[in-house]
C-alpha positions in Angstrom: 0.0 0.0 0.0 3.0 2.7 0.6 4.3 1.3 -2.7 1.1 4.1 -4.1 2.7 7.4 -2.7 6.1 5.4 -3.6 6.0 4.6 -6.9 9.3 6.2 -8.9 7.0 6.9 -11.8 6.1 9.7 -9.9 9.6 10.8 -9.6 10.6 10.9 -13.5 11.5 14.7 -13.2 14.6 13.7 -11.0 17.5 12.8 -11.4 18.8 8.7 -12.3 20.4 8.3 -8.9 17.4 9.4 -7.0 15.1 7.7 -9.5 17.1 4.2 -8.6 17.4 5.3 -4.5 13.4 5.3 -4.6 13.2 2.3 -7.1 14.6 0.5 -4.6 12.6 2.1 -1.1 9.4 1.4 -2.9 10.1 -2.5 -4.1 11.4 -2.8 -0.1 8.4 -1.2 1.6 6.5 -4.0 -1.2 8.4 -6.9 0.5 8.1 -5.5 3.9 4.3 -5.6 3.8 4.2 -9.0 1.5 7.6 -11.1 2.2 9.2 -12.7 5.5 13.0 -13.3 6.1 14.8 -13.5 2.6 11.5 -13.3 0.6 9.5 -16.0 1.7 5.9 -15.7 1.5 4.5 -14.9 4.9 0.7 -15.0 6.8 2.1 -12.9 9.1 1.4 -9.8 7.7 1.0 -6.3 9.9 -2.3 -7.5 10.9 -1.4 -11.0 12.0 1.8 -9.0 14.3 -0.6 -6.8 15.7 -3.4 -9.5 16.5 -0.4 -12.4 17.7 0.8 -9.9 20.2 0.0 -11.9 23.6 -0.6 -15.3 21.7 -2.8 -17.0 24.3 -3.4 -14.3 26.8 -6.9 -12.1 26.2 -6.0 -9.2 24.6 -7.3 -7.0 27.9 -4.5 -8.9 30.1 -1.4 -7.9 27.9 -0.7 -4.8 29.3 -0.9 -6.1 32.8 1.3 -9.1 31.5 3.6 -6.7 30.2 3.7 -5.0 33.3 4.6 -8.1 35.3 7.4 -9.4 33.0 9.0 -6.6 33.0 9.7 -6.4 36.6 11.5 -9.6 36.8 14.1 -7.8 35.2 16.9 -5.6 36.7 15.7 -2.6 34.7 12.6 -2.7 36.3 13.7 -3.9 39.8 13.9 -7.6 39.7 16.3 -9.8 40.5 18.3 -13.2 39.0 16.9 -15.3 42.3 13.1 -14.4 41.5 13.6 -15.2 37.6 15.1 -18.5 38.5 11.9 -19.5 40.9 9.3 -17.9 38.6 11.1 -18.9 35.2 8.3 -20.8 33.8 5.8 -18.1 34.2 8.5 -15.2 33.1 9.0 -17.7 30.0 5.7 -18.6 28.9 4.9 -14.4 29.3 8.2 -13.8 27.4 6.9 -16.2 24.3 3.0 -15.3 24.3 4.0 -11.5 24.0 7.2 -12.0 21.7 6.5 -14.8 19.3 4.2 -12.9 16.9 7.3 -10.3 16.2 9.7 -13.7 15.7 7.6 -15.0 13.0 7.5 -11.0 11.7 10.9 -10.3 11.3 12.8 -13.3 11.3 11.1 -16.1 10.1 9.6 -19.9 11.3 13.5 -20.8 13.0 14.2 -18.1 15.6 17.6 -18.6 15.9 21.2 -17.3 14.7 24.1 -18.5 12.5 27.6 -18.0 11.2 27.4 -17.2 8.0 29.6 -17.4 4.7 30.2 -14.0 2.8 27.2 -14.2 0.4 25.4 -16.1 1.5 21.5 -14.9 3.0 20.6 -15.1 6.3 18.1 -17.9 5.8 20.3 -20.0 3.7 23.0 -19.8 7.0 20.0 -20.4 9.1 19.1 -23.6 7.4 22.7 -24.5 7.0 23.7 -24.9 10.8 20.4 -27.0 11.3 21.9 -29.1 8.4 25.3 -29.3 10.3 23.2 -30.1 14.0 21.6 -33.4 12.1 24.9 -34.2 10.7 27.1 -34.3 13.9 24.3 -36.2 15.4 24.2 -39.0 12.9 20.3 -38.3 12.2 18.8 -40.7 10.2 15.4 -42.3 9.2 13.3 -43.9 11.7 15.3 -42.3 14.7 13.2 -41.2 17.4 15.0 -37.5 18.5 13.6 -34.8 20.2 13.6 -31.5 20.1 14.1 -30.0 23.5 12.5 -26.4 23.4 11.1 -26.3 19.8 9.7 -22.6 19.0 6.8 -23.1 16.9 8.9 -25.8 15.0 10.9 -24.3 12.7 14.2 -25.9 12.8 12.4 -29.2 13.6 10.9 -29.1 10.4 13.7 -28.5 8.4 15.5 -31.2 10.1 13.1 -33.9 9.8 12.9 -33.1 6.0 16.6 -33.4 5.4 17.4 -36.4 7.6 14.2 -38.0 7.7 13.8 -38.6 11.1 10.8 -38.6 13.3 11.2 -35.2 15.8 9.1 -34.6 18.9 9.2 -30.8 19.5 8.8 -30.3 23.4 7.4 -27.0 24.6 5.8 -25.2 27.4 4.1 -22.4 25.5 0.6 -23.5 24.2 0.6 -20.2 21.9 3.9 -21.7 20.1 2.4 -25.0 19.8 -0.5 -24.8 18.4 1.2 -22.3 15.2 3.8 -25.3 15.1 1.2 -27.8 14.8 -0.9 -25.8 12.1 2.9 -24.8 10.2 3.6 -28.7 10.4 0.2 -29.7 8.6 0.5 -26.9 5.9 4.4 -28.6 5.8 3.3 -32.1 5.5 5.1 -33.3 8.2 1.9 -33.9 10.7 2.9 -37.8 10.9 6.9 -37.6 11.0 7.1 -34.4 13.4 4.6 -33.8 16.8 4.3 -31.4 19.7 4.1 -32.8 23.8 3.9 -29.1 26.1 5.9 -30.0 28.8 8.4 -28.3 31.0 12.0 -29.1 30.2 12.7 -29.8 33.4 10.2 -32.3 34.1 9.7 -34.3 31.0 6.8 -36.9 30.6 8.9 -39.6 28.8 10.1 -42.8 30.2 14.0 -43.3 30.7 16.1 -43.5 27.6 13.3 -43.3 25.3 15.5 -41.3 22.4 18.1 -42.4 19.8 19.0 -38.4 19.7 18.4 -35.1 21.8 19.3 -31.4 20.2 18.1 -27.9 21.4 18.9 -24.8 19.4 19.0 -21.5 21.8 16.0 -23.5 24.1 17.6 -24.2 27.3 19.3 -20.9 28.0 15.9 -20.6 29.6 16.7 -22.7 32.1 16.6 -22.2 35.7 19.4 -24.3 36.7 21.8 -26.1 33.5 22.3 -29.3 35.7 19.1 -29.8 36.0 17.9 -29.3 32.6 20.8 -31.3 31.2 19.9 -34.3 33.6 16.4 -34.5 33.0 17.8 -34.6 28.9 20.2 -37.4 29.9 17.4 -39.5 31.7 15.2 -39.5 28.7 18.4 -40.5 26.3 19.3 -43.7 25.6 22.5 -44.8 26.7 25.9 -44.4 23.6 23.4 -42.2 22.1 23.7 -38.0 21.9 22.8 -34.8 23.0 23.8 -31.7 20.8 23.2 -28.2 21.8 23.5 -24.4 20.6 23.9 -22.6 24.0 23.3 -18.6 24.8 26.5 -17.5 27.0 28.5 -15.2 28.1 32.2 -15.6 27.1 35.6 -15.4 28.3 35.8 -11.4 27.7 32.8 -10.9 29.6 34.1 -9.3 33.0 31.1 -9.2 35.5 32.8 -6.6 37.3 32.2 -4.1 34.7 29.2 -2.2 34.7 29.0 -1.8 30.5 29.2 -5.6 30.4 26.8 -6.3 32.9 24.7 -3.6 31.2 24.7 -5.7 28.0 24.0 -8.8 30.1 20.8 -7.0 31.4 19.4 -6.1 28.3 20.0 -9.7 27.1 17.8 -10.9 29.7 15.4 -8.8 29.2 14.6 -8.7 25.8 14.8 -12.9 25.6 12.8 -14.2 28.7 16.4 -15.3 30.4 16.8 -16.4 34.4 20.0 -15.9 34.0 22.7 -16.3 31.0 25.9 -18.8 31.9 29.3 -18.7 31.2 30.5 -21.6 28.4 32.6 -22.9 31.8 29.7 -23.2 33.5 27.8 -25.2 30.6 30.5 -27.4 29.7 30.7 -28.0 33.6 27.0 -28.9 33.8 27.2 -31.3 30.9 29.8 -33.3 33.0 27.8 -32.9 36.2 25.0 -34.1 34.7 26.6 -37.5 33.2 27.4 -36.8 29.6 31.1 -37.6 28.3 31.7 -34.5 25.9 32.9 -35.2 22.7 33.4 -31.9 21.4 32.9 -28.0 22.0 33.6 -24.8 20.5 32.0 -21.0 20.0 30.8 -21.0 16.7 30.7 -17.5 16.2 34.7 -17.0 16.6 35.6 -18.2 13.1 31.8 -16.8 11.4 33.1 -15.1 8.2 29.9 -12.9 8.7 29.1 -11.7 12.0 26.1 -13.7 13.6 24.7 -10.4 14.9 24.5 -8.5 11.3 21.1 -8.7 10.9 20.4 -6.7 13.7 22.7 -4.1 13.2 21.0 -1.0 12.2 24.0 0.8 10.6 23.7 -1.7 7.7 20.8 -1.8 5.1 20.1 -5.2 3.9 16.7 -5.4 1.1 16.3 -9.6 1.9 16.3 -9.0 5.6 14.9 -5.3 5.2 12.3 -5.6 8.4 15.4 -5.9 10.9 17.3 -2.8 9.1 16.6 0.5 11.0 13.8 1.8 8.5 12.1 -1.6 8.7 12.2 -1.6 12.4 11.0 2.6 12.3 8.0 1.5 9.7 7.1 -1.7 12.7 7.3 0.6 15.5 5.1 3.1 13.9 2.3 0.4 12.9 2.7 -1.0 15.9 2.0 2.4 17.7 -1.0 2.9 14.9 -2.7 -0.2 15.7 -2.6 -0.2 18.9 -3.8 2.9 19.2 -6.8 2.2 16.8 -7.2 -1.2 19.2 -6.2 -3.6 16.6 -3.2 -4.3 18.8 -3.7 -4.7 22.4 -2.4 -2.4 24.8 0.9 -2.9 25.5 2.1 -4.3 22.0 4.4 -1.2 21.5 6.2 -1.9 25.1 7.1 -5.3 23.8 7.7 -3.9 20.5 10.0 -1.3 22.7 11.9 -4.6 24.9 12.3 -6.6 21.9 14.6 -3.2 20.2 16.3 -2.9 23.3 17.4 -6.7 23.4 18.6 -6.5 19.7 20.8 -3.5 21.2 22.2 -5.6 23.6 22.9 -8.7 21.5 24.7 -6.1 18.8 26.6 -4.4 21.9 27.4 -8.2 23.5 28.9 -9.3 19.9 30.5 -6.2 19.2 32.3 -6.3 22.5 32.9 -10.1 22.1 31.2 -10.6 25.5 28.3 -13.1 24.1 27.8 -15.6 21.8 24.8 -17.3 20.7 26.4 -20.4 19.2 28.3 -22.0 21.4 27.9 -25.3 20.7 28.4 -29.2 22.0 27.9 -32.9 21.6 27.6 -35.0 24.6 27.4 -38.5 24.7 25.5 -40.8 27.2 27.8 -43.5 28.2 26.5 -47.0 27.3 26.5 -48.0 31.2 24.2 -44.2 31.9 21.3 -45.3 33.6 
């Protein structure tokens, strides 16, 4: 619709370079109201943001559910102790409020990825789910779960190029139910299903899968040793557990009040209790039982930085809603429809929490400080019980 008061034909009195400069705004407005992440067709359109805002919460509670996930944050007062004991309730507001955005501006995988000069951020997105199957072995008829699914992006992707069958575990009904409606429009309804469980009490027998991954899930957790041990239980024994971890690296100093800053903002724009060091991780793999078989950062050797796509001093047309105009032309709509009550009350504060967390992901890159891809494989020994 801006593409009307856009439209270069308008323009043919200037000059070429002006002519090509608004050539170009005009056919990204087009994608921004029509296309997703890299040009993909999209349902969620401006009105499907605005109306997702608060997934399953009534649309007259958002405000209030705003207000209370905000103060279990630092910024707002709270504290690491009282994320921890109410992190299932901080997580399930975090997702309810935030998914709709995800799906908006990045796509059905709500993740990151090192990335090859050239190559789009979707392509690298479906790349390292490629390379998560392959050092796990997946392979047809495996049983594996997904530990902390989103609405089931990656699990689809992965149970189309390794063939396996993928249970997607989640605790957000919001999430599941677009997963479960994404995996029927897929075709994957009878290779890939949903349980909503808690990751930390998991309603599966012991060692009931051949393979276990999470991608940027259990950062959510409350306590890593726990989480890890509930995910070793429900392994069976020789079998594998491979992660992508949120953490805070070996240049983070918490003694310094920009880092923690960063660390803050991190939190609060991603539903976090807490966010570990990759000591601390690798530590809580051994506690919990699992012989590691390797580890590294991912983003250390990324040829593109992994945090790119939310750097607003770049302009990108395929990924043009996470540039600065495209986030400028959301905020506004956002703003607009809630005001006209299309949008709930409080969908430009999450709008607002969401922009600060990209800050702070940008800032925690930048400064080397975090990294969203530090990744593992674990193995449970044949004797784990």
């Amino acid at each position: 619709m801006f593409c009307i008061f856009l439209n270069p034909k308008s323009f043919v009195f200037l000059n070429p370079f002006w002519f090509v400069f608004l050539r170009k705004i005009s056919f990204c407005i087009y994608r921004y109201c029509v296309f997703t992440v890299d040009g993909q067709m999209s349902k969620s359109g401006a009105l499907d943001l605005a109306t997702g805002v608060g997934g399953k919460i009534k649309k007259e509670d958002v405000q209030s559910a705003v207000d209370q996930y905000e103060k279990y944050h630092v910024s707002y007062g709270g504290d690491e102790e009282t994320r921890k004991a109410n992190y299932s309730d901080m997580v399930n507001k975090y997702y309810d409020l935030a998914t709709s955005f995800y799906e908006f501006g990045w796509g059905e995988s709500f993740h990151f990825a090192p990335r090859w000069k050239g190559e789009s951020l979707r392509e690298s997105i479906k790349r390292h789910e490629h390379f998560l199957a392959l050092q796990l072995g997946l392979k047809p008829r495996m049983k594996v779960l997904d530990v902390g699914c989103g609405i089931g992006g990656p699990l689809r992707e992965i149970a189309r190029f390794s063939s396996a069958s993928i249970t997607g575990l989640n605790n957000n009904e919001y999430q599941i139910s677009r997963g479960t409606e994404l995996n029927r429009i897929a075709g994957l309804s009878e290779s890939c299903n949903f349980v909503k469980a808690d990751f930390m009490k998991m309603p599966f027998s012991d060692d009931t899968f051949d393979s276990i991954y999470a991608i940027e899930a259990t950062c959510h957790a409350p306590d890593a040793v726990g989480c890890y041990k509930e995910i070793y239980r429900v392994l069976k024994p020789g079998q594998c557990f491979a992660a992508y971890e949120w953490c805070m690296t070996d240049h983070f100093d918490p003694n310094n009040e920009s880092h923690q800053k960063t660390k803050s903002e991190i939190e609060l724009g991603n539903g976090l209790p807490d966010i570990r060091t990759t000591r601390e991780c690798l530590d809580a793999l051994k506690l919990a039982g699992f012989e590691v078989v390797w580890e590294k950062d991912l983003a250390v050797d990324s040829p593109v930085s992994w945090y790119l796509p939310l750097d607003t001093s770049r302009f990108s047309i395929t990924s043009f809603r996470l540039t600065a105009f495209g986030r400028l032309i959301t905020r506004t709509m956002v703003k607009t429809l809630e005001f006209m009550g299309i949008a709930p009350e409080g969908s430009n504060r999450v709008s607002s929490f969401l922009e600060k967390a990209a800050e702070g992901l940008v800032e925690g890159g930048k400064k080397e400080i975090f990294t969203p891809m530090y990744f593992f494989v674990a193995r449970k020994p044949l004797s784990g019980s």
